[in-house]
C-alpha positions in Angstrom: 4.5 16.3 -21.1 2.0 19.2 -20.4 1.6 19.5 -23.9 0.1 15.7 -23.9 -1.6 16.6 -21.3 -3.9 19.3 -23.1 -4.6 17.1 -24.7 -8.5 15.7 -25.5 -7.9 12.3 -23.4 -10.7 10.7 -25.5 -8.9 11.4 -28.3 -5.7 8.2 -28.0 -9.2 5.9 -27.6 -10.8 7.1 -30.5 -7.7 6.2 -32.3 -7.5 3.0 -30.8 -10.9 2.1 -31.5 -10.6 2.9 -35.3 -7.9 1.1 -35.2 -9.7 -2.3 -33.1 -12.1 -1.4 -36.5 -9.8 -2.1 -39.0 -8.0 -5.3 -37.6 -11.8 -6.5 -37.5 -12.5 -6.0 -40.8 -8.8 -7.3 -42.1 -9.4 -10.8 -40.3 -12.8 -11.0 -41.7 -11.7 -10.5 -45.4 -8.8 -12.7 -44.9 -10.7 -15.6 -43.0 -13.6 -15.2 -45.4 -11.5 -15.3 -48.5 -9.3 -17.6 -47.5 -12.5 -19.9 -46.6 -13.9 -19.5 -49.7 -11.3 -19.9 -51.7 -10.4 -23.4 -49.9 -13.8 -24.5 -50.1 -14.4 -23.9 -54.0 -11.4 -25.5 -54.8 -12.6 -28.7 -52.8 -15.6 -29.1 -54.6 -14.8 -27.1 -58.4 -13.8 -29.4 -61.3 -12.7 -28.0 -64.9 -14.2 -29.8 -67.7 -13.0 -29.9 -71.5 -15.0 -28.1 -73.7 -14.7 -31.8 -76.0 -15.9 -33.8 -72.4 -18.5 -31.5 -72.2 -19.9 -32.3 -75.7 -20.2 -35.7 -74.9 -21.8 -35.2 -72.2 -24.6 -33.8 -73.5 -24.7 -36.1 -76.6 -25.2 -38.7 -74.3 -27.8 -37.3 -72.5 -25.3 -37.0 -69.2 -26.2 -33.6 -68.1 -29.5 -32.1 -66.4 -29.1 -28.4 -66.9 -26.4 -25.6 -67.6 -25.9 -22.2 -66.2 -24.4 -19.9 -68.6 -21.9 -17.4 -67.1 -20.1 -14.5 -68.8 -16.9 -16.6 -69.1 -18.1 -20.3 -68.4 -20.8 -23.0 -68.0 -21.4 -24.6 -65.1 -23.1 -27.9 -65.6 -25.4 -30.3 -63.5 -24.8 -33.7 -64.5 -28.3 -36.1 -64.2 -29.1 -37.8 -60.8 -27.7 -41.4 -60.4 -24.9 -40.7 -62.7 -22.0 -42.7 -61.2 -19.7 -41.3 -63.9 -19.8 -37.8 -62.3 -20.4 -37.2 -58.6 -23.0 -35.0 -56.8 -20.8 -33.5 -54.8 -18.6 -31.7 -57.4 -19.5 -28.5 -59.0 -18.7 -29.2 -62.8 -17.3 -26.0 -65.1 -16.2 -25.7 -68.3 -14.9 -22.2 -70.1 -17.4 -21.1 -72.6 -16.2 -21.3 -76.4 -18.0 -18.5 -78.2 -17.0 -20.0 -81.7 -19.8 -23.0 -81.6 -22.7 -22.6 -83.7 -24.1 -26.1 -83.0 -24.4 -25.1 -79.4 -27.6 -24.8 -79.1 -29.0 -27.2 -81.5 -27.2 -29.5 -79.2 -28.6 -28.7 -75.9 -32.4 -28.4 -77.7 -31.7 -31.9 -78.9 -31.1 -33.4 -75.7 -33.6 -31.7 -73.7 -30.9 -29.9 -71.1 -32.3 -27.4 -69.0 -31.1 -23.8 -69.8 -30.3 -21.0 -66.9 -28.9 -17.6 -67.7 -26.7 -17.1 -64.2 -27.8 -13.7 -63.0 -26.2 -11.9 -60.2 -28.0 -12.4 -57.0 -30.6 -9.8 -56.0 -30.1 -10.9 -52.4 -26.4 -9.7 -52.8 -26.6 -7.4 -49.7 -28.0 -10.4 -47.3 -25.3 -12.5 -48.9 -22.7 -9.6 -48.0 -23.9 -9.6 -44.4 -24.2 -13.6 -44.3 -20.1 -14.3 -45.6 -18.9 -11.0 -43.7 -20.7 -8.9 -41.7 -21.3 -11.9 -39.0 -18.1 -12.7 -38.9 -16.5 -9.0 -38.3 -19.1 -9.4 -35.6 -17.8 -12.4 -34.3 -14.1 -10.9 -34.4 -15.1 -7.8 -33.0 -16.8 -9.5 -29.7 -13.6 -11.9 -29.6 -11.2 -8.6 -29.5 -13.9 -6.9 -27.1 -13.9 -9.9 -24.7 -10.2 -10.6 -25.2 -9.3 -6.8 -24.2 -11.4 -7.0 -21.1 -10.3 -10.8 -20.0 -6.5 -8.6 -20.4 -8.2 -5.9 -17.4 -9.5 -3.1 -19.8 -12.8 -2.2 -20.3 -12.9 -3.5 -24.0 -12.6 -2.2 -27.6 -14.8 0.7 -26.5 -13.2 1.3 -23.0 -9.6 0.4 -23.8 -8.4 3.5 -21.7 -10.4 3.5 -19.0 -9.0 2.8 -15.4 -10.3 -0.6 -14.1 -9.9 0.7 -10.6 -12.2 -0.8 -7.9 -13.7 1.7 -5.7 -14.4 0.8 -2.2 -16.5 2.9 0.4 -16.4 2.7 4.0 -19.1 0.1 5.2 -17.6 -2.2 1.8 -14.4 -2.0 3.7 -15.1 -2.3 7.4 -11.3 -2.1 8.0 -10.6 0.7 10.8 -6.8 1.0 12.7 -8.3 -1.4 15.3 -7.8 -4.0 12.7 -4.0 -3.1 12.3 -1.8 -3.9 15.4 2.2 -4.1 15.3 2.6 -0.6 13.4 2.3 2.0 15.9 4.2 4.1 14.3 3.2 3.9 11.0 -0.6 4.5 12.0 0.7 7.5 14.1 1.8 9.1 10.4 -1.5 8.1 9.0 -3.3 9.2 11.6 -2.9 12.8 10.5 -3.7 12.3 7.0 -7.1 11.1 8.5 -7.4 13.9 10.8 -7.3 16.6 7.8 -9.6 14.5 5.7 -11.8 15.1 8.6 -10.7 18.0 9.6 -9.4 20.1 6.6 -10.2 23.5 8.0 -7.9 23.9 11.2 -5.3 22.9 8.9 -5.8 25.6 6.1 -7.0 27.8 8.2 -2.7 27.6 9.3 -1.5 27.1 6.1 -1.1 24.2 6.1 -1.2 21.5 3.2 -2.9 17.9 3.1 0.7 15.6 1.5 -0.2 15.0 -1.9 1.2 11.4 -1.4 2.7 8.6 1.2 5.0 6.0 0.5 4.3 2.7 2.4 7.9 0.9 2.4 8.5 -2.7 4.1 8.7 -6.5 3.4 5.9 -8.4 2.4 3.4 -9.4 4.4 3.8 -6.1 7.1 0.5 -5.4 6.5 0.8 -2.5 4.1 -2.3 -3.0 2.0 -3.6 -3.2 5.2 -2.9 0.0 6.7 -4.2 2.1 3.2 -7.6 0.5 3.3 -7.7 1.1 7.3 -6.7 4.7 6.6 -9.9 5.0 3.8 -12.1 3.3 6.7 -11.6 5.7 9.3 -12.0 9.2 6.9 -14.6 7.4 5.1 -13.9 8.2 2.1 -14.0 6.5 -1.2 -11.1 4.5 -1.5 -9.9 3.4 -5.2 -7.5 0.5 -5.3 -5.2 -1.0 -7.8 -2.0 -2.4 -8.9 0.7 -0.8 -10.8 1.0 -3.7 -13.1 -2.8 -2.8 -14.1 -1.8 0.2 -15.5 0.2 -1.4 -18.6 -1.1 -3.4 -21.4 0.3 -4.6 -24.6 -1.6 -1.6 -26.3 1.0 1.4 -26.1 -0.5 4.4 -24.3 -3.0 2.7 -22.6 -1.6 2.9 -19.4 -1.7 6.3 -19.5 -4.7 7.1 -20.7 -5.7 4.7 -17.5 -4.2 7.3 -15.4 -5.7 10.1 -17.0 -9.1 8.4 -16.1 -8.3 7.5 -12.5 -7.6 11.0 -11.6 -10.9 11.9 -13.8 -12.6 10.0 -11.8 -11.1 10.5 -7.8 -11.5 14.2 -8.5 -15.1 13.9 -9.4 -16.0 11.9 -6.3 -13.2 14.0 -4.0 -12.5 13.7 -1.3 -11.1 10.4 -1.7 -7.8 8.2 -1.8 -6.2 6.4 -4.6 -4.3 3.6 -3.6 -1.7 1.7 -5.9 0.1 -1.3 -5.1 3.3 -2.3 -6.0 4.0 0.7 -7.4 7.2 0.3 -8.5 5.7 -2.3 -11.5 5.1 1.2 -13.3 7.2 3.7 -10.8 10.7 2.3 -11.7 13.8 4.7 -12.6 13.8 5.8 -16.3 17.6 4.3 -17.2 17.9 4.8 -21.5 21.4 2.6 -21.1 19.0 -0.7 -20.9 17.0 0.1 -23.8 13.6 1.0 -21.4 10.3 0.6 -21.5 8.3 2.9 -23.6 5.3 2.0 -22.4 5.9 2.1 -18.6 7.7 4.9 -18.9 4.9 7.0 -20.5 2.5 5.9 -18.1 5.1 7.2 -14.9 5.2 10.6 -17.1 1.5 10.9 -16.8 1.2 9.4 -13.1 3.7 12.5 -12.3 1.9 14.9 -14.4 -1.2 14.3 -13.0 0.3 14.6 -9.1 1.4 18.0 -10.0 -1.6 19.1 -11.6 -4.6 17.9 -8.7 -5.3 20.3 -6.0 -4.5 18.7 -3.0 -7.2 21.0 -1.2 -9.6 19.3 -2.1 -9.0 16.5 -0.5 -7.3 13.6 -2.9 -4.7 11.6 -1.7 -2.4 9.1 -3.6 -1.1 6.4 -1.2 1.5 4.0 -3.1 3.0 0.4 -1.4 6.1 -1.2 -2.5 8.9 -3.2 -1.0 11.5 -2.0 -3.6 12.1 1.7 -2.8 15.3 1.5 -4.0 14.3 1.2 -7.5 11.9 4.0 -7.9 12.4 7.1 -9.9 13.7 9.8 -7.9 11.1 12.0 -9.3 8.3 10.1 -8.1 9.8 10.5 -4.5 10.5 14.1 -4.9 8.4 16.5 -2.2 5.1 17.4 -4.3 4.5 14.2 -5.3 5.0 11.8 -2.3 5.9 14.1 0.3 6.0 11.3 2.8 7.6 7.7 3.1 6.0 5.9 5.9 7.9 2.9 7.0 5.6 -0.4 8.1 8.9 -3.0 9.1 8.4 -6.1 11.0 7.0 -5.7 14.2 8.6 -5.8 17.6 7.8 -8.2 20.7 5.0 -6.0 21.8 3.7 -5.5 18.0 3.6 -9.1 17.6 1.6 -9.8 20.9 -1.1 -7.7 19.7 -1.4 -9.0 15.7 -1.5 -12.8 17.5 -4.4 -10.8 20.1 -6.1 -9.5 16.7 -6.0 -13.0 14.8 -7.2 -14.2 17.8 -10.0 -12.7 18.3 -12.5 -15.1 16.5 -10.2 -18.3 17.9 -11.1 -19.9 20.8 -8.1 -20.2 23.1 -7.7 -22.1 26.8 -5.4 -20.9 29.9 -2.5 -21.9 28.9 -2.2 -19.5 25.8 1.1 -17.2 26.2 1.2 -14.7 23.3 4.5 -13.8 25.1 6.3 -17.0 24.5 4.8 -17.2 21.0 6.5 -13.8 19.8 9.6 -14.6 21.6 9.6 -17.8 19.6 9.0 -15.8 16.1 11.4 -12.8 16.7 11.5 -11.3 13.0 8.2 -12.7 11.6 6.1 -10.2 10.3 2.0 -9.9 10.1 1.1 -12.3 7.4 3.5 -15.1 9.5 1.6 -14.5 12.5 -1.8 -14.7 11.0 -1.0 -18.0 8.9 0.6 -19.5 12.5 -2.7 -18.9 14.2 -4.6 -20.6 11.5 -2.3 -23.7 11.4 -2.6 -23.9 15.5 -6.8 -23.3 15.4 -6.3 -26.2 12.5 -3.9 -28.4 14.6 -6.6 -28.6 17.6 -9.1 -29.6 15.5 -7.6 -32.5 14.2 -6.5 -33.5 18.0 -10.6 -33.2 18.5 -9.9 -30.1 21.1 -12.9 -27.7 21.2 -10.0 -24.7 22.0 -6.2 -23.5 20.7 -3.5 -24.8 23.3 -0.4 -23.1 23.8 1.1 -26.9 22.5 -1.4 -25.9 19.4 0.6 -23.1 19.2 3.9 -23.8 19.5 3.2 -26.5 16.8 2.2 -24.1 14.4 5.4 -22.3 14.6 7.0 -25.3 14.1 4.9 -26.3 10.9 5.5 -22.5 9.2 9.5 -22.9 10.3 10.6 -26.6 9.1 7.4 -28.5 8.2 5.0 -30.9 8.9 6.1 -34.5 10.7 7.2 -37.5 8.2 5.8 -39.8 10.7 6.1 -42.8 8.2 9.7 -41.8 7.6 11.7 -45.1 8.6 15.6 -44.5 9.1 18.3 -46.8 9.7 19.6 -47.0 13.7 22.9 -45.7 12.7 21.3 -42.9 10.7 19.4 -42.5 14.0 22.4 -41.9 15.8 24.6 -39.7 13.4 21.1 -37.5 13.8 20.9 -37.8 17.3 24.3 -36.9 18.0 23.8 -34.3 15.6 21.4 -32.4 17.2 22.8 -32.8 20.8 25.8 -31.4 19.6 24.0 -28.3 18.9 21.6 -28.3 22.1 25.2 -28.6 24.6 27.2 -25.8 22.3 24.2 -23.5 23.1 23.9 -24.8 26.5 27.8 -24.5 27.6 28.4 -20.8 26.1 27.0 -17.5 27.8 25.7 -15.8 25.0 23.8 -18.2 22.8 19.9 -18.9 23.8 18.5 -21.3 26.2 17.4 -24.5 24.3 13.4 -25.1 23.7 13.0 -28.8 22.2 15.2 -31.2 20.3 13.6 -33.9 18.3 14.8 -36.1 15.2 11.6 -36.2 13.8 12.2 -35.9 10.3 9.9 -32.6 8.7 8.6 -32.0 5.4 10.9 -29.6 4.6 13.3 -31.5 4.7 14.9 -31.3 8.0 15.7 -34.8 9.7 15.9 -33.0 13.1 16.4 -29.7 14.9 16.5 -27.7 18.0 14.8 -25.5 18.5 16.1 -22.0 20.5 13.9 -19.5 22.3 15.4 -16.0 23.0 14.5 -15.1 27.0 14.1 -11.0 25.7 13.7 -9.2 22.5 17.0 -7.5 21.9 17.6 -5.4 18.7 21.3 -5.2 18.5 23.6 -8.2 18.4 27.5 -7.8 19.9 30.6 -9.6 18.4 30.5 -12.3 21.5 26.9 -12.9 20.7 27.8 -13.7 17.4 30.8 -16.0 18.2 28.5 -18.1 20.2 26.3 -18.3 17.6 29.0 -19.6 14.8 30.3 -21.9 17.2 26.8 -23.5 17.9 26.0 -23.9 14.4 29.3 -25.7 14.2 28.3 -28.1 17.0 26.6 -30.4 15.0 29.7 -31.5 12.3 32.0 -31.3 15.7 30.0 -34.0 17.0 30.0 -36.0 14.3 33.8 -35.9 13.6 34.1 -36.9 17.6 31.7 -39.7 17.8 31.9 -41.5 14.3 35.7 -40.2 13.1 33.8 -39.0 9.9 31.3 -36.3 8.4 28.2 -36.4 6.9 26.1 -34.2 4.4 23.9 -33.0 7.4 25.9 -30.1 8.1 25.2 -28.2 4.8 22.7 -26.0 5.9 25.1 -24.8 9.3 27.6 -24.8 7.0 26.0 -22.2 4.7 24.8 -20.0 7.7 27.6 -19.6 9.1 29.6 -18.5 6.5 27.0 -16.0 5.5 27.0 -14.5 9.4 30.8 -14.8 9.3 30.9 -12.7 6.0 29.1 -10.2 7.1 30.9 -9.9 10.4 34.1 -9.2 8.1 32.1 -7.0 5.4 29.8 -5.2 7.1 29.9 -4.8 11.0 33.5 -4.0 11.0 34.1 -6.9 13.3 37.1 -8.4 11.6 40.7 -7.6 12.9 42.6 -7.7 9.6 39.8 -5.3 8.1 38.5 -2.7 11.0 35.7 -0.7 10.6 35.7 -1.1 6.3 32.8 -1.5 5.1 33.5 -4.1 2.3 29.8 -5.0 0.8 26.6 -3.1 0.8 23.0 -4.0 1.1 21.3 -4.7 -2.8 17.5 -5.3 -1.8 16.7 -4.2 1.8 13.1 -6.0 2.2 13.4 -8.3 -0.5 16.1 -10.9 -1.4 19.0 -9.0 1.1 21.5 -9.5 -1.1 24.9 -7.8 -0.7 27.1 -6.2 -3.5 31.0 -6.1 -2.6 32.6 -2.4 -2.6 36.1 -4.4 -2.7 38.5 -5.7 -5.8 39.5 -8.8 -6.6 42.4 -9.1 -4.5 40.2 -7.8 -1.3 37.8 -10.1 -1.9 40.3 -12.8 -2.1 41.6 -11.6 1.7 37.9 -11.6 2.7 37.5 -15.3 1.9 40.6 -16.1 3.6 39.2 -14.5 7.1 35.9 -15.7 6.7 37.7 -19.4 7.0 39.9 -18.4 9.7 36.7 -17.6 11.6 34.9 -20.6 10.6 37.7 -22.9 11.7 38.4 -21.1 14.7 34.7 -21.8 15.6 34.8 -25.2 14.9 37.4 -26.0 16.8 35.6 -24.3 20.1 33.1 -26.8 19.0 35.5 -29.7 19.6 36.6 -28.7 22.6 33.4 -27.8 24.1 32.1 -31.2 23.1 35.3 -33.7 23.8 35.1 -31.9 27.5 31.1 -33.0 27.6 31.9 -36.3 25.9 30.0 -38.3 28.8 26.8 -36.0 28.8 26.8 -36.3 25.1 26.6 -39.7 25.0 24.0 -39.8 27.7 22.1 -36.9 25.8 21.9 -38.6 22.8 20.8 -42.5 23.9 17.7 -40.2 25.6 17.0 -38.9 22.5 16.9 -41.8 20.3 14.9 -43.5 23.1 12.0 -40.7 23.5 12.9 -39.1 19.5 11.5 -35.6 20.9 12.9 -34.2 24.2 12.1 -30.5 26.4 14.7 -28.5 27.3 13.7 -29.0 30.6 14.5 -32.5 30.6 17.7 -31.9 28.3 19.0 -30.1 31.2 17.9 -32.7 33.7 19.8 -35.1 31.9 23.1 -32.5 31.9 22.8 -31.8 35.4 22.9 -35.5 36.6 26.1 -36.2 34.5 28.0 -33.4 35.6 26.3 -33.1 39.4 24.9 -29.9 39.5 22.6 -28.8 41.8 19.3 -27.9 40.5 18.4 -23.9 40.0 16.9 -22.4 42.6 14.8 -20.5 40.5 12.7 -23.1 39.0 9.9 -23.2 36.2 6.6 -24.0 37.5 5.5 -27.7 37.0 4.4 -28.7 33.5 5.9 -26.0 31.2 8.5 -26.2 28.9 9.8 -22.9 28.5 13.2 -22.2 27.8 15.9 -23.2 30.0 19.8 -22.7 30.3 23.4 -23.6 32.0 23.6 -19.6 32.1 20.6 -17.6 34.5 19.7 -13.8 33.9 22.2 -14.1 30.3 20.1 -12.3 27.5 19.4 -14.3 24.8 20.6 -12.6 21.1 17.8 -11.9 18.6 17.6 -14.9 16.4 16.4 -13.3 13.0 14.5 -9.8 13.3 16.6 -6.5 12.9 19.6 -8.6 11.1 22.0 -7.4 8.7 22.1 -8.1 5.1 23.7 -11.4 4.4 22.1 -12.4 7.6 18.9 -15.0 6.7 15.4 -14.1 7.9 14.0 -14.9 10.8 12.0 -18.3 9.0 15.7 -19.3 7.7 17.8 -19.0 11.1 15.7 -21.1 13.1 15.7 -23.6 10.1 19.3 -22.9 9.9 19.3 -23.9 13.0 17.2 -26.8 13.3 17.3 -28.2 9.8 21.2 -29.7 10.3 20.4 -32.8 9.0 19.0 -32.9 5.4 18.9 -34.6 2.5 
């Protein structure tokens, strides 16, 4: 690896323009030739040397051309025998005597074929245009591919961004304290270089930005260039590799040309596990990719770090990366930029806000409770659809209604409003979802109910409740999570009560419970039978969440048969919760088929009146439809954010939760 790189680093591109060069030329003979050939043979007919003597006995032919091997012969115009279109040869018979006594006779017109003295133009007419035209289409193919063409096939296709291009400062990044507290020093000696050498100290030749998509990562690294204003190169890892082995290489090579020459600066690559993934020979690899990691962690080792070049990578797939790339030297920090808290979600909806016109009865509070586990771009695409919303109502400002309705678009959809179901359809769906809204209701730990509507959504939810937490919490306890099992299996408990039968509706509870009931066994330790084993591990962290089980066969076997005594045992709380609220549930539901959408105000209401309980005496104030329960000061559990694996994001539980009746 050092050796290569001694090496000249013009000298792969020469190569691979001599070699652009020669598949040029190649085509061209081959199209030309083939061309030609195709063409003559359209329009060349062989005479007989016998047909041609009649020809000219019968005064048939115009003129000749005499070759070195044959005769090529122009018949007279308006002919019909022979057509005009043909080119008429015949192979020259050097034993005639009478030959030319026979063309004198009959007046044909005698040419001595001589080579061309235009040959060169006709060289550069049949193939020196068209290696021109290949060349261009190879030049303008190579840079439509991201490199620089034929001539510039190495070069790095980085764009380079300066401060006032940007305009992006840590102002414009809210939800990551902690992660701009880490950056912030990596600024501070970009500004400040001296009272850190002056100790010893070293700017970190590299940092790692790790989280899901959409935390705001690209985010952060342009922020970071904007406030040491400095140039800032970006690209993506999968820009590096081509279909031209050692390109992406040489692309390195020339990146780090390039930032040292305008240093100090930062080089940022995204997604960098596209080109920084582990080196494994026992699935064949990647020649390619892996040649251009060598040369990325060649050329980390060999920059000075003093003079102010930093390499900032983002990916959400840490766990793949070559170890070497994460060694201290190369990226001597990880920074980790994961979903943002209650606060961190206030302020990104105050920064999305800030060009949105909002009324007084905006509560970014209520908003982030609502979207516990949603990250940045979530936020910013909920604000959108709510500025959106109230200007198709004809508003001139975002309501907090705007708002909530924007949530509810991102989570299960947009309203099928020409949707027409069948009343007893109506009903199962009613019953459905009120079956869910009392579980929560009648149990301690679960959350206070929002809204319940049967609505059918785009995305395929027929109805849902909707749950809003009354605090952020970040760790759930084994109650918590009972509660929550038993209300997602309120909705197929009050079917079986009220209709003696099931229906498909349940598929999606059915699916989220037994991944929260899985990992309770596998991975919290919350299982009897197991203890504190942990059976199955986390695959992708930020990504897909999948688990891998740590268990054999016959384990996994004992697994499945606890996850169903959980499930059943949660279903039948469900039953008896609901067959000891029968009368409530029947008045529940007849409100909600009447009115299709209902508060959670006025779902309790409608509770307290069946069961004649005295109103709370801390009330909401007039108007709002916050949250409201059976239980007062509970804590609500997290819905989605901070979640183990197996556990569905935070988009997915609230559709778990709402989408019970689907298709």
């Amino acid at each position: 690896m050092d050796n290569n790189n001694k090496q000249d680093p013009n000298s792969r591109s020469n190569w691979q323009t001599i070699a652009m060069l020669v598949i040029a030329a190649i085509l061209t003979f081959s199209v030309v030739s083939g061309m030609n050939s195709y063409l003559n043979s359209k329009r060349r007919h062989e005479l007989s040397y016998n047909e041609f003597v009649k020809m000219i006995d019968a005064g048939e032919v115009e003129a000749i051309s005499i070759g070195n091997t044959e005769i090529k012969v122009t018949p007279k115009k308006g002919n019909t025998k022979y057509s005009q279109d043909l080119d008429y040869y015949v192979v020259r018979l050097e034993g005639d005597y009478k030959f030319v006594d026979r063309v004198l006779e009959n007046g044909v017109v005698t040419n001595r074929e001589n080579k061309d003295p235009s040959t060169i133009l006709l060289i550069l007419a049949n193939y020196a245009l068209p290696f021109l035209f290949f060349l261009l289409l190879m030049n303008f193919t190579m840079k439509r591919m991201g490199g620089s063409g034929i001539m510039g096939v190495g070069k790095s296709n980085a764009k380079m961004y300066v401060q006032k291009e940007t305009g992006i400062t840590f102002k414009d990044v809210a939800g990551e304290d902690e992660a701009k507290e880490s950056l912030t020093e990596i600024v501070d000696f970009l500004h400040n270089p001296g009272k850190y050498t002056k100790i010893g100290a070293k700017l970190p030749k590299g940092a790692l930005l790790v989280g899901p998509p959409g935390t705001g990562k690209t985010l952060l690294a342009k922020a970071v260039a904007g406030e040491a204003h400095v140039p800032f190169y970006s690209l993506s890892g999968s820009d590096f590799v081509e279909m031209f082995v050692g390109v992406g290489a040489s692309r390195v090579r020339d990146l780090f040309k390039n930032a040292t020459e305008n240093a100090p600066c930062i080089i940022f690559i995204d997604e960098i596990d596209a080109i920084g993934r582990s080196r494994d020979s026992r699935m064949g690899g990647n020649d390619e990719r892996e040649q251009t990691l060598n040369q990325l962690l060649s050329e980390m080792d060999g920059f000075d770090s003093t003079k102010g070049l930093l390499v900032l990578g983002a990916t959400n797939r840490p766990e793949i990366l070559d170890p070497a790339l994460l060694r201290p030297g190369r990226f001597d920090r990880r920074v980790i930029v994961d979903k943002p808290d209650l606060n961190g979600r206030i302020n990104i909806l105050k920064v999305h806000s800030k060009d949105v016109l909002l009324d007084d009865s905006v509560d970014f509070k209520e908003i982030a409770l609502a979207t516990s586990g949603a990250v940045g771009a979530d936020l910013a695409n909920m604000m959108n659809e709510a500025a959106i919303t109230a200007v198709k109502h004809g508003r001139g400002a975002v309501s907090q209604k705007d708002l909530f309705e924007a949530v509810e678009v991102v989570l299960v959809g947009k309203e099928k409003k020409d949707r027409i179901m069948s009343k007893e359809e109506r009903r199962i769906v009613s019953y459905h979802e009120v079956g869910h809204a009392l579980v929560s209701a009648l149990q301690k730990h679960s959350e206070p109910v929002q809204k319940i509507t049967i609505v059918p959504r785009t995305m395929g939810a027929l109805g849902y409740v909707m749950n809003v937490p009354e605090e952020e919490k970040y760790l759930n306890t084994k109650k918590e999570l009972e509660a929550r099992l038993v209300e997602m299996m309120g909705g197929r408990a009050a079917e079986e009560i009220v209709f003696d039968t099931v229906t498909t509706g349940a598929a999606n509870d059915i699916q989220q419970a037994t991944n929260l009931a899985r990992a309770m066994v596998t991975q919290y330790g919350m299982s009897e039978k197991f203890g504190l084993m942990g059976l199955e591990s986390k695959e992708n962290q930020y990504l897909s969440g999948r688990s891998v089980l740590n268990c054999g066969d016959a384990t996994a076997a004992e697994i499945d048969q606890e996850v169903m005594k959980i499930l059943k045992d949660s279903y039948d709380e469900a039953i008896r919760l609901l067959k000891d609220n029968r009368d409530a549930m029947d008045q529940i539901a007849d409100f909600l088929i009447e009115k299709e959408t209902i508060t959670g105000k006025e779902f309790m209401q409608i509770f307290r009146q069946v069961k004649g309980l005295p109103e709370p005496e801390a009330k909401q104030e007039e108007g709002g439809e916050g949250p409201e329960s059976l239980e007062t000061g509970k804590q609500a559990e997290l819905t989605a954010a901070k979640d183990a694996a197996g556990a569905p994001s935070w988009s997915q539980q609230e559709a778990g939760k709402s989408q019970s009746n689907q298709d």
